[in-house]
N, CA, C and O atoms as a GROMACS GRO file, in nm:
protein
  260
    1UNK      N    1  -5.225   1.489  -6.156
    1UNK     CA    2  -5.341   1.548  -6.217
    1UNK      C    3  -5.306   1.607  -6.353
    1UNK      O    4  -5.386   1.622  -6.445
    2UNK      N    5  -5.152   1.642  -6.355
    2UNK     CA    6  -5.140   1.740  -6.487
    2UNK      C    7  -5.102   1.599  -6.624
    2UNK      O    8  -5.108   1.605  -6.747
    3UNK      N    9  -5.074   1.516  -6.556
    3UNK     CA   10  -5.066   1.386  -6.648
    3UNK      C   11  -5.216   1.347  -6.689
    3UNK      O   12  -5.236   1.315  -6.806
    4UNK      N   13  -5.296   1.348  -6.620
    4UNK     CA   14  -5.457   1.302  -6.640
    4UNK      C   15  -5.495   1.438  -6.772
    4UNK      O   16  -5.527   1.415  -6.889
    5UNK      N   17  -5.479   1.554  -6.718
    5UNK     CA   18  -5.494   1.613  -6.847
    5UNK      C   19  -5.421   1.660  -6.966
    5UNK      O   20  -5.456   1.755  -7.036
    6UNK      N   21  -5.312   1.583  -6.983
    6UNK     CA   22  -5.268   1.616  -7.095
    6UNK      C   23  -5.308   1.472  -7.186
    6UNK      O   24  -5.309   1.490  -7.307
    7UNK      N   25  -5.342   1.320  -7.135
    7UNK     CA   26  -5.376   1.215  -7.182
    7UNK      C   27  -5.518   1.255  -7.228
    7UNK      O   28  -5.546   1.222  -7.343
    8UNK      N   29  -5.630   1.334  -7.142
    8UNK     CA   30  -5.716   1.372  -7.232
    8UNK      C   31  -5.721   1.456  -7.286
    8UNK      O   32  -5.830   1.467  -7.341
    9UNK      N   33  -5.638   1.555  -7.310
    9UNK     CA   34  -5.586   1.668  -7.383
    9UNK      C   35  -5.571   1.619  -7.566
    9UNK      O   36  -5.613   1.671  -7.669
   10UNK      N   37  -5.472   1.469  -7.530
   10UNK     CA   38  -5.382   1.388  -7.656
   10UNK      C   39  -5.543   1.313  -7.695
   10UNK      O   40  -5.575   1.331  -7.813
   11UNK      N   41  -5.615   1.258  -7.637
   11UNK     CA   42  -5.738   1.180  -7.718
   11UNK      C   43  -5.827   1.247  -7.750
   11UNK      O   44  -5.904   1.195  -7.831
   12UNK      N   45  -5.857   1.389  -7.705
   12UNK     CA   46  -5.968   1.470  -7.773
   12UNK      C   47  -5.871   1.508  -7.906
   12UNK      O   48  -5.903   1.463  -8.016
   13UNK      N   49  -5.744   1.598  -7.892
   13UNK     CA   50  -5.733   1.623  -8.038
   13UNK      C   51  -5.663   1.509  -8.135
   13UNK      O   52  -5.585   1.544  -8.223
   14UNK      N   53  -5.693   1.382  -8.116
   14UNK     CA   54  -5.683   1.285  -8.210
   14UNK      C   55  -5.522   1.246  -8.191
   14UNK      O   56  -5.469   1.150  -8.247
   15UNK      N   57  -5.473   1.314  -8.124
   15UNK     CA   58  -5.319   1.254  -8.080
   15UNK      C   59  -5.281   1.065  -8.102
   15UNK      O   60  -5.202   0.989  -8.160
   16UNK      N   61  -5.416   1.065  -7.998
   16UNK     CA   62  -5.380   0.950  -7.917
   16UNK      C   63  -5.556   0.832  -7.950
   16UNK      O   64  -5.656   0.903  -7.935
   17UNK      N   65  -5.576   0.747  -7.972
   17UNK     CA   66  -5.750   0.690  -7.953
   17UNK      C   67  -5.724   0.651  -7.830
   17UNK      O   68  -5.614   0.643  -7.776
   18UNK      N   69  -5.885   0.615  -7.763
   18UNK     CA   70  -5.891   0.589  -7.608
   18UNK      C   71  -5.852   0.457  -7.634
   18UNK      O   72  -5.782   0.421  -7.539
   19UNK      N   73  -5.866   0.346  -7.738
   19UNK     CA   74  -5.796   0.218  -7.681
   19UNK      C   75  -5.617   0.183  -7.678
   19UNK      O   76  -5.568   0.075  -7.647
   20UNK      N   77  -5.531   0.326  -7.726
   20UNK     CA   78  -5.388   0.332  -7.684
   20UNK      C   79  -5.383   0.364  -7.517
   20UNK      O   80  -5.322   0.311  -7.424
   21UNK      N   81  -5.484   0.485  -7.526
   21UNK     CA   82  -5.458   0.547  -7.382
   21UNK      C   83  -5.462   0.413  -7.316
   21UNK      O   84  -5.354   0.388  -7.261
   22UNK      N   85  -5.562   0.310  -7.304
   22UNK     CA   86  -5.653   0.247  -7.188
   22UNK      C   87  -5.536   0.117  -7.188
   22UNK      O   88  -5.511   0.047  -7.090
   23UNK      N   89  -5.461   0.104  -7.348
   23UNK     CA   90  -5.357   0.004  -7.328
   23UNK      C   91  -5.236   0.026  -7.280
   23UNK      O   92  -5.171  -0.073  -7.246
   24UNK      N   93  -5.188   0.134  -7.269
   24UNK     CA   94  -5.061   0.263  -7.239
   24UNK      C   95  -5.103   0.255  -7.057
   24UNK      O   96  -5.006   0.284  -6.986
   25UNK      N   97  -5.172   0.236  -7.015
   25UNK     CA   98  -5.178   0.202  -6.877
   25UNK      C   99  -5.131   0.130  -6.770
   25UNK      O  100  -5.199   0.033  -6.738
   26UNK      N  101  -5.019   0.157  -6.698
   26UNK     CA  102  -4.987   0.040  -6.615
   26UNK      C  103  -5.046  -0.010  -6.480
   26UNK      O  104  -5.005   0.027  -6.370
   27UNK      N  105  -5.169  -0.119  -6.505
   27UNK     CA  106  -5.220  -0.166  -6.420
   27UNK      C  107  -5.204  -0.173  -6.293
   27UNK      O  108  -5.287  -0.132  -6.213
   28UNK      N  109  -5.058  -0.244  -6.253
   28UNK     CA  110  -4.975  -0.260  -6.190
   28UNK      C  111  -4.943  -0.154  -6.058
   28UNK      O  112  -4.938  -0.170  -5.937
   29UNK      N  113  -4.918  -0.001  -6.176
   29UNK     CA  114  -4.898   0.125  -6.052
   29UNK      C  115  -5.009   0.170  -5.988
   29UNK      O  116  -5.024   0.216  -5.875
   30UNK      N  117  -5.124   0.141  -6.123
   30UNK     CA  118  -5.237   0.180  -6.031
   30UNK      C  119  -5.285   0.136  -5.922
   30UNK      O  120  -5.333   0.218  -5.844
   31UNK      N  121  -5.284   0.040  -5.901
   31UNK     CA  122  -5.287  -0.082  -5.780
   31UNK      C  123  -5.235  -0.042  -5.676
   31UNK      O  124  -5.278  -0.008  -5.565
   32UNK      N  125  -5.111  -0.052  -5.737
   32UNK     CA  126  -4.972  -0.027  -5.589
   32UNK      C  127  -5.074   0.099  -5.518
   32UNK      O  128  -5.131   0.100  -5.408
   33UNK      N  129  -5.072   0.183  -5.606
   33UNK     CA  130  -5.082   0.297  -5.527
   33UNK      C  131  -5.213   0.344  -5.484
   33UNK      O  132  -5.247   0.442  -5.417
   34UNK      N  133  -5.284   0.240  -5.545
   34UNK     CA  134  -5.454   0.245  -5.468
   34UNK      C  135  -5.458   0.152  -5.336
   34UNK      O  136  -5.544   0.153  -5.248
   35UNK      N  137  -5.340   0.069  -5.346
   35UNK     CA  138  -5.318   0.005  -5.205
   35UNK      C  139  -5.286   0.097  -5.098
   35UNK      O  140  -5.346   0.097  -4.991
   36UNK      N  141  -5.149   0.208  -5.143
   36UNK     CA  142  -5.052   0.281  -5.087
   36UNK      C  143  -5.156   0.365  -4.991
   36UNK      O  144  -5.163   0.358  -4.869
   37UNK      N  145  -5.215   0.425  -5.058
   37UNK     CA  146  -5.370   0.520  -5.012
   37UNK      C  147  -5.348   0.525  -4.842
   37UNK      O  148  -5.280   0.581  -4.756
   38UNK      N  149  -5.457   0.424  -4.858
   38UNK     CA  150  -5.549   0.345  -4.709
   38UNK      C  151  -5.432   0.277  -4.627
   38UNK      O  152  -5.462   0.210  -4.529
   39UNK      N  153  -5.317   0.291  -4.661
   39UNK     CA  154  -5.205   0.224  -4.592
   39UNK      C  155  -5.167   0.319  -4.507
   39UNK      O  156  -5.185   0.324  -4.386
   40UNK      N  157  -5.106   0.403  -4.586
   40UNK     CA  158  -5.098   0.572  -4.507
   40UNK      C  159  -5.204   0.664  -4.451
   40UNK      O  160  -5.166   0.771  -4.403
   41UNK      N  161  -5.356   0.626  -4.452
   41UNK     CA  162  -5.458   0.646  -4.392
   41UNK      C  163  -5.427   0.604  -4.255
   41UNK      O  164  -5.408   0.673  -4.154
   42UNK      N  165  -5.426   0.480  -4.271
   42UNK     CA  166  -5.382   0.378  -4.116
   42UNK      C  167  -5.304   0.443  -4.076
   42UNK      O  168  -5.344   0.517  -3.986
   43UNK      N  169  -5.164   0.455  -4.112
   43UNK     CA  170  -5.063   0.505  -4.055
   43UNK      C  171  -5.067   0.608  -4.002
   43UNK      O  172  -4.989   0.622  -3.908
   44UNK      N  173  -5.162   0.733  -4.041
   44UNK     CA  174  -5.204   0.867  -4.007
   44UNK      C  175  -5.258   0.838  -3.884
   44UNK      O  176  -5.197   0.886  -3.788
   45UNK      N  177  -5.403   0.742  -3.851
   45UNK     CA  178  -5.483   0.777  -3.808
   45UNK      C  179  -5.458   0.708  -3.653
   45UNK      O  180  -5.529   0.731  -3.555
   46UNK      N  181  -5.318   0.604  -3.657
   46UNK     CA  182  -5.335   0.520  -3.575
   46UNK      C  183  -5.164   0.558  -3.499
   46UNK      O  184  -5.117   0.496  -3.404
   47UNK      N  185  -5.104   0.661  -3.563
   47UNK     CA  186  -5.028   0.723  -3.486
   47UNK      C  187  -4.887   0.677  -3.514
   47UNK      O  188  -4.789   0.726  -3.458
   48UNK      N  189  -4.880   0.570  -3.615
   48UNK     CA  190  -4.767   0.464  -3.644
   48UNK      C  191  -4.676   0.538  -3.739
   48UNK      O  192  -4.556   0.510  -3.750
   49UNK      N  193  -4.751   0.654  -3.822
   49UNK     CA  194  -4.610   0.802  -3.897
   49UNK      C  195  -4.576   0.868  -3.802
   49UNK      O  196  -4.456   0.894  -3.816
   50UNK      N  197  -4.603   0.896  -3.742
   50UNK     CA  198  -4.529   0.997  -3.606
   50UNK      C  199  -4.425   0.919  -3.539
   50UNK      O  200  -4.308   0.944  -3.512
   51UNK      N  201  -4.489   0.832  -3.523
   51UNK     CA  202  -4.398   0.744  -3.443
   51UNK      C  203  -4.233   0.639  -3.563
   51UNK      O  204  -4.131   0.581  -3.527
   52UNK      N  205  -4.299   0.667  -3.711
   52UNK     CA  206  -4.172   0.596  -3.744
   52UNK      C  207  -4.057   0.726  -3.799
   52UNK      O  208  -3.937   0.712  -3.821
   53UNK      N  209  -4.169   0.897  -3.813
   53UNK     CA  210  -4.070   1.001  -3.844
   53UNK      C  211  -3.993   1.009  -3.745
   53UNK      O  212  -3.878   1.047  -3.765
   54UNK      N  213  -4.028   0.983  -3.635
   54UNK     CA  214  -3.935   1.027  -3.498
   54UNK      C  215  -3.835   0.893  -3.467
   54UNK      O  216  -3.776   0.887  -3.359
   55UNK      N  217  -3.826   0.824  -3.534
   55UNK     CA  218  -3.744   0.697  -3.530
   55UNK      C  219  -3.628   0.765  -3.610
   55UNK      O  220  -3.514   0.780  -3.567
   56UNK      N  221  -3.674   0.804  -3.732
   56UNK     CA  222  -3.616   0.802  -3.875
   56UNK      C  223  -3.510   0.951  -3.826
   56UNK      O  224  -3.388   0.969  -3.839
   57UNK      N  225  -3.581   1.010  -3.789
   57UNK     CA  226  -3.510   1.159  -3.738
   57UNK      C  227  -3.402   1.158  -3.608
   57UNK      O  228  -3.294   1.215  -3.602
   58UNK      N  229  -3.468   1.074  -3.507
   58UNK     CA  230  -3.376   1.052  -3.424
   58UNK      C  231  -3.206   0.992  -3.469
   58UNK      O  232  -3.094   1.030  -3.437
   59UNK      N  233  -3.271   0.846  -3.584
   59UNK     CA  234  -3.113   0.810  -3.601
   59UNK      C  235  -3.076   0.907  -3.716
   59UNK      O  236  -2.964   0.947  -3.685
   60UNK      N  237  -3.106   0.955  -3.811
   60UNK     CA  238  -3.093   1.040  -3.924
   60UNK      C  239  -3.061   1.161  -3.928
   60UNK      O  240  -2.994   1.204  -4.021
   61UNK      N  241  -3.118   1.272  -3.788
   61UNK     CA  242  -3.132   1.336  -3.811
   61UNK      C  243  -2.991   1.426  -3.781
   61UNK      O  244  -2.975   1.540  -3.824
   62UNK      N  245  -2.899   1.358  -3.705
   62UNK     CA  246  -2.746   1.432  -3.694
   62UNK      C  247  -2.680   1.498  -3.844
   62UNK      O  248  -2.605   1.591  -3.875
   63UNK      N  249  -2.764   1.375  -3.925
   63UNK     CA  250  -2.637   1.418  -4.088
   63UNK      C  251  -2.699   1.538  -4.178
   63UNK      O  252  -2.658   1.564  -4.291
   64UNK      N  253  -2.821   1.620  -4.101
   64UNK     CA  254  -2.850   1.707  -4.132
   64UNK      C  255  -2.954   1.681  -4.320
   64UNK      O  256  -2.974   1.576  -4.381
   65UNK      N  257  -2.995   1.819  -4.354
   65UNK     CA  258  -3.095   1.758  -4.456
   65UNK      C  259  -3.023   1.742  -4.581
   65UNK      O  260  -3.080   1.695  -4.679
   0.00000   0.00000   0.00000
Protein backbone atom coordinates (compact mmCIF):
# COMPACT_ATOMS: atom_id res chain seq x y z
CA UNK A 1 0.00 0.00 0.00
CA UNK A 2 2.91 2.38 0.94
CA UNK A 3 4.32 1.70 -2.68
CA UNK A 4 0.75 2.60 -4.24
CA UNK A 5 1.20 5.90 -2.49
CA UNK A 6 4.28 7.11 -3.05
CA UNK A 7 3.74 6.25 -7.16
CA UNK A 8 0.81 8.61 -6.75
CA UNK A 9 2.56 10.79 -4.53
CA UNK A 10 5.60 10.91 -7.71
CA UNK A 11 2.67 11.65 -10.57
CA UNK A 12 0.74 14.30 -8.78
CA UNK A 13 3.94 16.34 -8.07
CA UNK A 14 5.17 15.90 -11.66
CA UNK A 15 7.96 13.43 -10.59
CA UNK A 16 6.79 10.88 -12.67
CA UNK A 17 3.63 11.20 -15.90
CA UNK A 18 0.94 8.45 -15.60
CA UNK A 19 2.19 6.91 -18.96
CA UNK A 20 5.90 6.04 -17.09
CA UNK A 21 3.96 4.91 -14.06
CA UNK A 22 1.45 2.59 -16.26
CA UNK A 23 4.77 1.50 -18.35
CA UNK A 24 7.04 0.99 -15.06
CA UNK A 25 4.50 -1.79 -14.28
CA UNK A 26 5.19 -5.35 -14.15
CA UNK A 27 2.30 -7.09 -15.62
CA UNK A 28 3.61 -10.25 -14.92
CA UNK A 29 3.65 -9.76 -10.79
CA UNK A 30 0.47 -8.47 -10.94
CA UNK A 31 -0.96 -11.57 -12.26
CA UNK A 32 1.10 -13.94 -10.27
CA UNK A 33 -0.22 -12.49 -7.40
CA UNK A 34 -3.84 -11.90 -8.41
CA UNK A 35 -3.64 -15.65 -9.08
CA UNK A 36 -1.77 -16.19 -5.57
CA UNK A 37 -5.02 -14.53 -3.85
CA UNK A 38 -7.86 -17.17 -4.45
CA UNK A 39 -5.19 -19.90 -4.26
CA UNK A 40 -4.65 -19.28 -0.62
CA UNK A 41 -8.41 -18.58 -0.25
CA UNK A 42 -8.80 -22.35 -1.24
CA UNK A 43 -6.18 -23.35 0.83
CA UNK A 44 -7.73 -21.49 3.90
CA UNK A 45 -11.08 -22.53 3.36
CA UNK A 46 -10.64 -26.16 2.45
CA UNK A 47 -8.25 -26.98 5.27
CA UNK A 48 -5.17 -27.88 2.89
CA UNK A 49 -2.77 -24.77 5.09
CA UNK A 50 -3.27 -26.45 8.23
CA UNK A 51 -2.70 -29.44 7.01
CA UNK A 52 0.63 -28.53 4.90
CA UNK A 53 1.89 -26.14 8.23
CA UNK A 54 1.68 -29.26 10.25
CA UNK A 55 3.62 -31.27 7.64
CA UNK A 56 6.19 -28.45 7.34
CA UNK A 57 6.52 -28.20 11.29
CA UNK A 58 6.46 -31.71 12.00
CA UNK A 59 9.64 -32.39 9.69
CA UNK A 60 11.10 -28.75 10.34
CA UNK A 61 10.22 -28.09 13.34
CA UNK A 62 13.23 -29.92 15.53
CA UNK A 63 15.85 -27.21 13.94
CA UNK A 64 14.04 -24.71 15.81
CA UNK A 65 13.13 -21.01 14.33
Amino acid sequence: MAMVIAAVGMVLTGCLTIEEAHESIDWRTVFLVAGMLPLGMAMEATGTAQYLANIMLDTLGQFGP
